[in-house]
C-alpha positions, 0 to 999 in steps of 0.5 A: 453484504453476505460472506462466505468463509473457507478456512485454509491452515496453508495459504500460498502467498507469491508476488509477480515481480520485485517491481510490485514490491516497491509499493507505495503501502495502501494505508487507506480505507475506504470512502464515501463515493459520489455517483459518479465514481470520484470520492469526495474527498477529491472534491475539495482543494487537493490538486497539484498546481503544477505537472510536468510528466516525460516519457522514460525509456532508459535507465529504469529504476523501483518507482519510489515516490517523493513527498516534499514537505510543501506537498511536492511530488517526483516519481521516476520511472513509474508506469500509470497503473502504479500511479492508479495504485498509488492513487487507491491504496486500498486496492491491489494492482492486480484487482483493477479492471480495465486498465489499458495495456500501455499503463503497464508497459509504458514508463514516466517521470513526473514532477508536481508542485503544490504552492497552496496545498500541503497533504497532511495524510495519505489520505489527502496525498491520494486524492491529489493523485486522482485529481492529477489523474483527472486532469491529465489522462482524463481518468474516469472509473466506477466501482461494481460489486463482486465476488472475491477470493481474499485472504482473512488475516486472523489471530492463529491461537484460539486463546488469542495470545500473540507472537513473541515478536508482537506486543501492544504499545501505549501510543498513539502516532495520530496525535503526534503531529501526524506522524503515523500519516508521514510515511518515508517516500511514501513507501510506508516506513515511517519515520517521526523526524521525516528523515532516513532512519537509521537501520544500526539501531531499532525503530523509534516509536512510531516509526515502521521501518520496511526492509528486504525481509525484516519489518520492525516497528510501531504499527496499526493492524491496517497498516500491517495488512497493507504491508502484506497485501502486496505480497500476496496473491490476493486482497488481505483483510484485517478480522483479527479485531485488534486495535490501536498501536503494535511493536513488530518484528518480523523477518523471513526470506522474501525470495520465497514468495518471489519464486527466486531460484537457490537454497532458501533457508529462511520463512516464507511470509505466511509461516513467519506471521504464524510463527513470530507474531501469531497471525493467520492467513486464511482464505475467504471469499466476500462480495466486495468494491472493484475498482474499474477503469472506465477511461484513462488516455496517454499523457502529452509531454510536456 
């Protein structure tokens, strides 16, 4: 694969809407896919027993999804495009080609149950996502090769030296039971209790604490990208070449990128990842996996 780079000092970052804000965070490389454009992965026992999926017309809410320890799901309010996001989180929403245009205006409440499977990761909770896609909107897709502007997250001093706000820390949350996979509500703060932290005091270790404009905690560099990546314009890839566990802390003014109206005194994203962490948004273009839609119908109520 051939890559060509421009570098850019001053990206502009944005969002479309607070909706899109209530992500759940793409922690998941890619996999090897079958020809028939599902992973292998999905292949296994990863599948809910149980679905039941309502319309949902009043009373719309941020489409946080619910994990329960048994391998449960609930998701209120979500449209089917978020839940195709949810199910490839290595993928922007607004990267997915072919979605219809009803997955985008038409909202759901769903209930899943697991007796015999409980996901470990987010890796496993996604390929139940894509089986239960399958098995009820008869989903189908591939994936093509094209040429994409994203941004290159890099490390800004040509010293390599970090923020003051970034330091490495000698963990490895993987080992802990899981716990760097057992992320709140799916929404990618992480807490090692699997509990509401408690925001009056810092994060415990492992624990990646997501709030309105102030990110703190232990966190891998893919983990932070996907954090970013759904604020930006563009898909975000990791070339900093850091590895393993880092304490952030990150605070700026998130109504920049969403283009709220009023006095605006805080950092944009892209200033304060300069700023407090060290960290470049530069653009790129790379020839790269586009997830494309080839069929996903309307589900029956039930």
């Amino acid at each position: 694969m051939r890559c060509d780079t421009v570098n850019s000092d001053s990206p502009s970052l944005g969002i479309a809407t607070l909706w899109f804000c209530a992500a759940a965070l793409a922690f998941l490389s890619l996999s090897a896919r079958d020809s028939d454009g599902s992973q292998r992965a999905d292949r296994a026992t990863l599948a809910f027993d149980v679905v039941s999926i309502k319309p949902r017309t009043s009373d719309l809410a941020l489409p946080f999804p619910r994990w329960t320890p048994e391998g449960g799901l609930a998701v209120r309010g979500v449209t089917i495009a978020f839940l195709v996001s949810l199910a490839f989180p290595e993928v922007r929403l607004a990267d997915i080609v072919g979605l219809p245009r009803w997955t985008t205006s038409q909202h759901y409440d769903i209930q899943a149950t697991a007796a015999n499977v409980s996901p470990k990761n987010r890796e496993e909770r996604a390929a139940m996502l894509r089986a239960l896609l399958r098995n009820r909107f008869d989903f189908a897709f591939h994936w093509e090769d094209r040429k994409s502007d994203v941004f290159h997250l890099t490390i800004a001093r040509s010293d390599r030296r970090l923020g003051s706000q970034m330091r490495p820390v000698d963990i490895d949350c993987a080992a802990q039971d899981g716990v760097a996979n057992a992320d709140v509500n799916g929404t990618g703060a992480r807490n090692s209790a699997g509990k509401t932290p408690d925001h009056s005091v810092p994060p415990s270790s492992c624990e990646f604490r997501l709030l309105w404009g102030n990110w703190e905690g232990d966190t891998t560099m893919s983990d932070l990208v996907a954090v970013i990546r759904r604020y930006a314009t563009r898909d975000v890839i990791d070339r900093t070449g850091l590895g393993g566990y880092y304490r952030v802390k990150l605070i700026f003014d998130p109504g920049i990128e969403l283009g709220i109206e009023g006095d605006r005194a805080g950092l944009g994203l892209s200033t304060a990842l300069r700023e407090q962490l060290g960290l470049r948004l530069r653009t790129a273009q790379v020839v790269r996996p586009v997830l494309i839609v080839d069929r996903l119908n309307m589900p029956s109520e039930n």
